[in-house]
C-alpha positions in Angstrom: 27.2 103.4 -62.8 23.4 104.3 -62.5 22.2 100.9 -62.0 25.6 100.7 -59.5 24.8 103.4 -57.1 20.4 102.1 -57.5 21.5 98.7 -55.9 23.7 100.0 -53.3 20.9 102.9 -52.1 18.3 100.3 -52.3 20.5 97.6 -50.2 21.3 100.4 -47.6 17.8 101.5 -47.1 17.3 98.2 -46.9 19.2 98.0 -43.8 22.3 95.5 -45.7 24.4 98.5 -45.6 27.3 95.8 -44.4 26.1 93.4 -46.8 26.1 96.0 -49.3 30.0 97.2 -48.6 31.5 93.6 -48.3 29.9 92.5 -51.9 31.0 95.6 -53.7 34.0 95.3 -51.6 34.4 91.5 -53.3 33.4 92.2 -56.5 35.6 95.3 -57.3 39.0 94.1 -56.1 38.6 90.8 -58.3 38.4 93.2 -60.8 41.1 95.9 -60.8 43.1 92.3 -60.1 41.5 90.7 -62.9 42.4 94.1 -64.8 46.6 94.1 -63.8 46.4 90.9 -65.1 45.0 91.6 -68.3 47.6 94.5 -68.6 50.9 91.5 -68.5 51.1 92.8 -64.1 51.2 89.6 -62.1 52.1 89.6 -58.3 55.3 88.0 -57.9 57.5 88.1 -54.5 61.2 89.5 -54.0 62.7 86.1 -53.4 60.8 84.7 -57.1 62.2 88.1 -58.6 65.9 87.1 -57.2 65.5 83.8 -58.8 65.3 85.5 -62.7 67.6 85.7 -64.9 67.8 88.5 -66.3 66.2 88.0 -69.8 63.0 86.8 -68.0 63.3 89.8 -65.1 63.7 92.3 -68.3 60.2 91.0 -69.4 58.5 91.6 -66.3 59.9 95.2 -66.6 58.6 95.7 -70.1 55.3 94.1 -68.7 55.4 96.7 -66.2 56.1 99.9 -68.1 53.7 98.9 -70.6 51.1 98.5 -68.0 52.0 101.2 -65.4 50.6 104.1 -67.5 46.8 102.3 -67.8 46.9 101.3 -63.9 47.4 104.5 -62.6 45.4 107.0 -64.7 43.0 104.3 -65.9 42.1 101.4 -63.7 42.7 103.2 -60.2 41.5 106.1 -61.0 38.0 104.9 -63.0 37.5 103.0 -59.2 37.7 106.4 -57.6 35.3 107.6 -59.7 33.1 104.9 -59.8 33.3 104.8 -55.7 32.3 108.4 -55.8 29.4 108.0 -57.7 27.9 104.6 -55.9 28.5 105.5 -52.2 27.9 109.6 -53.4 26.9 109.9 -49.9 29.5 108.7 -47.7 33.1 110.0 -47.7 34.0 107.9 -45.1 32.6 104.3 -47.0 34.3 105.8 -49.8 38.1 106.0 -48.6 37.4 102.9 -47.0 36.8 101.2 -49.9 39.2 102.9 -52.5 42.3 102.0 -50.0 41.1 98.3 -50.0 39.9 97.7 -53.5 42.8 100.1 -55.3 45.7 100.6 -52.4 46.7 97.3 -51.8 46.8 96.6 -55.6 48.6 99.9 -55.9 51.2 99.0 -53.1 52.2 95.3 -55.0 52.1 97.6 -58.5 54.4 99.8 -56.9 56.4 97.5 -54.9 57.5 95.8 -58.1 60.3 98.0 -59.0 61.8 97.9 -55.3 62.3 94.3 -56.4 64.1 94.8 -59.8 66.4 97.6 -57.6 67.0 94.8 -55.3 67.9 91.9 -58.0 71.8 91.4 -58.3 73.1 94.5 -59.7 74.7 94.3 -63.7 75.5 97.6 -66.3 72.8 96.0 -68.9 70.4 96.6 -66.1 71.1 100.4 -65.5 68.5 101.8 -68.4 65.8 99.8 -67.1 66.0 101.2 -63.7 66.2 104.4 -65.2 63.2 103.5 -67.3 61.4 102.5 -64.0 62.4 105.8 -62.0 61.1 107.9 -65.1 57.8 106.6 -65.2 57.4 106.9 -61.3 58.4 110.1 -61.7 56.0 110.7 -64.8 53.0 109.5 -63.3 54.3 111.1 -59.6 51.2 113.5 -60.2 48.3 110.9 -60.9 49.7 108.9 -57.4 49.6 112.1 -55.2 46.4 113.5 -56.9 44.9 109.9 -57.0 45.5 108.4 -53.7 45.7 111.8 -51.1 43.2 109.8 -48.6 45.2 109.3 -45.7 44.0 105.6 -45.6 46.1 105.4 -49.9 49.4 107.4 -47.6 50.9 103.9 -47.8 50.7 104.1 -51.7 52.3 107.9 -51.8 54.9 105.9 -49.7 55.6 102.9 -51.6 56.1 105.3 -54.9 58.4 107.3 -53.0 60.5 104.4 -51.2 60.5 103.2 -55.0 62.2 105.9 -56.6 64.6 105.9 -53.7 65.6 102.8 -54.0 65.6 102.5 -58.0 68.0 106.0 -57.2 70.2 104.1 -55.1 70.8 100.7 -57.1 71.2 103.0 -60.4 73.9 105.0 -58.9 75.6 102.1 -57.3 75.2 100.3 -60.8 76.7 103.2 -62.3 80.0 103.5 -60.0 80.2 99.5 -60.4 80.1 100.6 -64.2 82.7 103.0 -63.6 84.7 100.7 -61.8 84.3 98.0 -64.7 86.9 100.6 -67.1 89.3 101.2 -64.8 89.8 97.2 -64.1 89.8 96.5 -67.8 93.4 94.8 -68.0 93.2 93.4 -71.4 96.9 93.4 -73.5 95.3 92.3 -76.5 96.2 94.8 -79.0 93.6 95.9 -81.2 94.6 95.1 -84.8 95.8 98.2 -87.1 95.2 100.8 -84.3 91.6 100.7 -85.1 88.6 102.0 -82.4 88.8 99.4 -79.2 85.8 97.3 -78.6 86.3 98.9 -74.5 85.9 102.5 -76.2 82.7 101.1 -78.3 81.2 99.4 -75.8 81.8 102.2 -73.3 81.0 105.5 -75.6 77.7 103.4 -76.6 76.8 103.2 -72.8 77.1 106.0 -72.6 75.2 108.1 -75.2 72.3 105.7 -74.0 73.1 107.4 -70.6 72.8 110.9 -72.3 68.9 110.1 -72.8 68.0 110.1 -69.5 69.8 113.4 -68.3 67.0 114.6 -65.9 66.6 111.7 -64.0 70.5 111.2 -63.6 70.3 114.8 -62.4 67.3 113.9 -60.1 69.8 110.7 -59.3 73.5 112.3 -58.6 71.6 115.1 -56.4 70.4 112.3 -53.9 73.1 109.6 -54.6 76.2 111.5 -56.1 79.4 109.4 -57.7 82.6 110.2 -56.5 84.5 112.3 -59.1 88.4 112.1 -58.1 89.5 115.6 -57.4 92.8 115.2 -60.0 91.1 115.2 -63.0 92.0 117.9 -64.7 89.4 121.4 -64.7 89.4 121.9 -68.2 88.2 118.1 -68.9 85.4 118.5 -66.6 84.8 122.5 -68.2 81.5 122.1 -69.6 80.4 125.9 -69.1 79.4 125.8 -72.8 76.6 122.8 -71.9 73.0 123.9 -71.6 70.9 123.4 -68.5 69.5 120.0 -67.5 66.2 120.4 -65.9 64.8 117.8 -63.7 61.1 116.7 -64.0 59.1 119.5 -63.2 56.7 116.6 -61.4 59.8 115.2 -59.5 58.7 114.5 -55.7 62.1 115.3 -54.2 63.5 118.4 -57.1 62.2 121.0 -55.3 65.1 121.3 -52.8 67.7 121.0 -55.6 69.0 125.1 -57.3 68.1 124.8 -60.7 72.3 125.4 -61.0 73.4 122.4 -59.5 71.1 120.4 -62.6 73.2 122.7 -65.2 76.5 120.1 -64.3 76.1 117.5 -62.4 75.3 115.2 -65.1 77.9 116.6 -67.4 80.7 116.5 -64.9 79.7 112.9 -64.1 79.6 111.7 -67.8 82.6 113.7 -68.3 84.2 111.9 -66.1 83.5 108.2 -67.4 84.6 109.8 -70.5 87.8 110.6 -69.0 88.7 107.3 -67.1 87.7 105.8 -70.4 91.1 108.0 -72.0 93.4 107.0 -69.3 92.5 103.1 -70.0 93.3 104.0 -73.7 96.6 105.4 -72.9 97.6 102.8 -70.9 96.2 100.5 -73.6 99.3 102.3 -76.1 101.7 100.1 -74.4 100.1 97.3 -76.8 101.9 98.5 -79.3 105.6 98.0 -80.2 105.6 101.0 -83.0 105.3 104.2 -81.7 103.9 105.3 -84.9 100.5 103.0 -84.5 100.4 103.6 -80.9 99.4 107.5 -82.3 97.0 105.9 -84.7 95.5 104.0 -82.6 94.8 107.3 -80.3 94.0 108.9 -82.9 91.2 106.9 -84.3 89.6 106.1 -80.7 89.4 109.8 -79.7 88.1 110.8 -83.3 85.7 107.6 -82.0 84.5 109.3 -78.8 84.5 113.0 -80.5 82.0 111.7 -83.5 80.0 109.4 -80.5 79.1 112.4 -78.5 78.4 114.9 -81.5 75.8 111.9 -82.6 73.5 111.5 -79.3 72.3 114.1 -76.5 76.2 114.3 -75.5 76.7 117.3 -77.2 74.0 118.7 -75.5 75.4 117.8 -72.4 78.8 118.4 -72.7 79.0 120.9 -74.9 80.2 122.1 -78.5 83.9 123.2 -76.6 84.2 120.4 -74.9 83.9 118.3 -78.4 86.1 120.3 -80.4 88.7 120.0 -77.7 89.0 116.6 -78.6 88.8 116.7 -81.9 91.8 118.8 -81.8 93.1 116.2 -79.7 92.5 113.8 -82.3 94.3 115.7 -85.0 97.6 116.1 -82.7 97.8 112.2 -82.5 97.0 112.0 -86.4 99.9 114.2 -86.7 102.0 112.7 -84.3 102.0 109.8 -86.0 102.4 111.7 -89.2 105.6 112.9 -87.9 106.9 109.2 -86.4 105.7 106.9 -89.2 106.3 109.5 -92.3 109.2 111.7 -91.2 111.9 109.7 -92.2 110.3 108.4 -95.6 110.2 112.3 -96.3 114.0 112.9 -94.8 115.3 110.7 -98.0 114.2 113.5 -100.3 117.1 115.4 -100.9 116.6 119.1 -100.2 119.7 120.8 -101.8 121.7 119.7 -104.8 123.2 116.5 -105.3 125.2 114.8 -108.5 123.4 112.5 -110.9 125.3 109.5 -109.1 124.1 110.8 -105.8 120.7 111.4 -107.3 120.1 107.6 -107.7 121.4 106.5 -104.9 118.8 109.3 -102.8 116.1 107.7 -105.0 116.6 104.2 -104.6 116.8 104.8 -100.8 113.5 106.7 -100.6 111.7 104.3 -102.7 113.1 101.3 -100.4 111.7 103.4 -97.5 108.3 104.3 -98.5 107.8 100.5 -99.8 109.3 99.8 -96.1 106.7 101.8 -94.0 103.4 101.1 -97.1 104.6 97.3 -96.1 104.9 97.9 -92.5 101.4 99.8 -92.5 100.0 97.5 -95.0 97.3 96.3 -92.1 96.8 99.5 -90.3 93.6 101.5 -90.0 92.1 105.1 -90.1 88.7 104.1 -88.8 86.6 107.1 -89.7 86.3 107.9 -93.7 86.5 111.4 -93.4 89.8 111.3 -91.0 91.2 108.7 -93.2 91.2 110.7 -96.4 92.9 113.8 -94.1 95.4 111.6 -93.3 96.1 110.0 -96.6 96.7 113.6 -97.3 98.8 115.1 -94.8 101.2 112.0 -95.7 100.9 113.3 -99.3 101.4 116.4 -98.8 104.9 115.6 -96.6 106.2 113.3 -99.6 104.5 114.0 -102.7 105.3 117.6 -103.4 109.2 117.1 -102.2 109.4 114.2 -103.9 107.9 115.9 -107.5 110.3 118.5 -107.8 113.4 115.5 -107.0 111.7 113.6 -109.3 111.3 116.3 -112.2 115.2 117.5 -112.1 116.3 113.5 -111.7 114.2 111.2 -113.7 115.3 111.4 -117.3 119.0 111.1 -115.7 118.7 107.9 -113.7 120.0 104.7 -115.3 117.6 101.7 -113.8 114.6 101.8 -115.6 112.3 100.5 -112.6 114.0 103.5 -110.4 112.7 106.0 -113.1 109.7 104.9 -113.7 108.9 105.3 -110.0 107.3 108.7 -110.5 105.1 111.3 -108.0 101.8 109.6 -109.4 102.8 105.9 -108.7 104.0 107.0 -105.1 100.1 109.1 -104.8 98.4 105.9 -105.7 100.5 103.9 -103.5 99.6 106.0 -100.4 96.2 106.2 -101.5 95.9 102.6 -100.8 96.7 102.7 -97.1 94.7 103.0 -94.1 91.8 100.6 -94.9 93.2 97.6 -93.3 
């Protein structure tokens, strides 16, 4: 820097003060250019951008991010401070040169995500916008600090008109995600009642979603999704959720209550979560047994309940609003319980019967428990823990009944293979089920 500022006194003493501007002028842009480069930024226009698939566009991004951090507290700003050192003695040279050497470069840098928000809009494309918006948001303080000459406003500008846009395609991205579950008209019934690849695909969007609370509140404050007014309060109730704090160096929070961050994102989530139930009700009619239609209920909310307990849902949504469906959960377990079991269980007798009655009332519960174990033989209780509650609620309606039947009637019954059906054969059998 030294040997810098000697040339450029000597050449303005000189009298090549023109001379001396234009050369540095040169020299300097080549090499904050040369420098994106070298960082994986190349310039590329909007109508090359809209040409991308996305694979290729989603390297550009990464290219981006990777660079963005180095550009704007490294490269830009080391030509500020390399400008304030040379031309010490001239405030106006200085701007002068800082806007043309490090603003237009900063403008195209910036521009870049403007073009991604603009690209033809897709879910797998939401997180990188978001990634996009955070880092604008994250280096919001180097920008403003960095280029406050009024000549670098157009820079403060382009961040901002960024993050607007970026704000804009996300939400719209997100309502066309939205959109996507409500128009999912599969009738392909998912085999045993087991977790729907809709509620996988959808529960894993969204926990990916959960990551990037702030900037979703920053995002539904300016471009807000429209939450239908009938869903039920106490789905949306997420009280119990803690706070959700935008980016303290967010250009635009400061006109937001702190409050309005404590929900918004919650409600909205809460939401997706909810049209996401409504498909899987409707998705019930699958089923011809009423019994697996529970089941299959069962096992997708258990799904969504263990989903959100595993990310930054929980955080969001809050420790109520997960054990509310859990319980949900365990009254479709139970329902089906009730439809699928109920009647093996009826063929206990309860009261006293005659030793030729007694065989009969065994022989027909044995030919309905081997009816519903063969009926069931393919259907699944998804989660291990859940599966081993259900295998013992069934138990627990049949075994028991069925041991004290069995203990008063065995050593009376005639057939052999009727007897020697006893409470521990039936246990094993029902251990058996479940696992598809």
């Amino acid at each position: 820097m030294a040997n810098l500022r000697a040339i450029a006194d000597t050449m303005v003493s000189a009298g090549y003060s023109k001379e001396c501007v234009t050369t540095y002028q040169t020299l300097r842009k080549c090499i904050v250019d040369e420098g994106l480069c070298r960082l994986g930024f190349e310039r590329i226009s909007l109508a090359h951008v809209l040409k991308l698939d996305w694979s290729m566009l989603e390297l550009k991004v990464r290219s981006w991010l990777g660079a963005s951090r180095v550009a704007l507290r490294t490269l830009f700003h080391g030509e500020r401070v390399l400008l304030d050192h040379v031309f010490a003695g001239s405030n106006t040279v200085r701007e002068a040169l800082f806007a043309d050497i490090a603003g237009d470069a900063a403008v195209h840098f910036l521009s870049f995500p403007v073009s991604v928000a603009k690209s033809k809009r897709s879910p797998e494309k939401l997180f990188r916008l978001l990634d996009l918006y955070d880092t604008i948001v994250e280096l919001w303080p180097e920008i403003e600090l960095g280029f406050s000459f009024e000549s670098t406003a157009v820079v403060r500008a382009q961040a901002l008109a960024s993050l607007s846009k970026l704000a804009e395609t996300a939400s719209a991205t997100l309502a066309d995600f939205e959109s996507a579950i409500l128009r999912e008209s599969s009738r392909l019934a998912v085999p045993g009642g087991g977790v729907h690849p809709m509620t996988r695909y959808t529960m894993n969007y969204i926990s990916l979603l959960a990551d990037y609370g702030s900037s979703l509140a920053e995002i539904f404050a300016d471009c807000p999704l429209q939450t239908p007014s009938h869903i039920p309060d106490f789905f949306l109730d997420t009280s119990q959720a803690p706070a959700v704090h935008p980016p303290a160096s967010c250009p635009s929070s400061s006109g937001t209550t702190t409050s309005s961050y404590d929900s918004v994102v919650a409600e909205q989530l809460a939401w997706l979560v909810f049209a996401l139930l409504c498909k899987l009700d409707g998705k019930t009619e699958t089923y011809q047994d009423v019994g697996l239609s529970y089941l299959f209920l069962a096992n997708n909310l258990q799904y969504i309940e263990s989903k959100v307990r595993s990310c930054q849902l929980l955080e969001l949504l809050g420790e109520e609003w997960a054990a509310r469906h859990a319980a949900k959960a365990r009254q479709h377990s139970a329902r089906y319980e009730r439809v699928a079991w109920g009647g093996v269980a009826a063929e206990i007798p309860k009261g006293e019967v005659s030793a030729g009655e007694a065989g009969e009332r065994m022989r027909a519960f044995i030919a309905a428990l081997e009816a519903a174990c063969a009926t069931q033989a393919g259907w699944v209780v998804a989660d291990p823990g859940m599966r081993e509650e259900v295998r013992e609620a069934v138990r627990g309606m049949v075994v028991p009944a069925f041991r004290g039947f069995y203990a008063r009637w065995h050593a009376a019954l005639e057939d052999v293979a009727v007897a020697s059906y006893s409470p521990d054969v039936v246990r094993e059998r029902l251990g058996k089920l479940f696992s598809g």
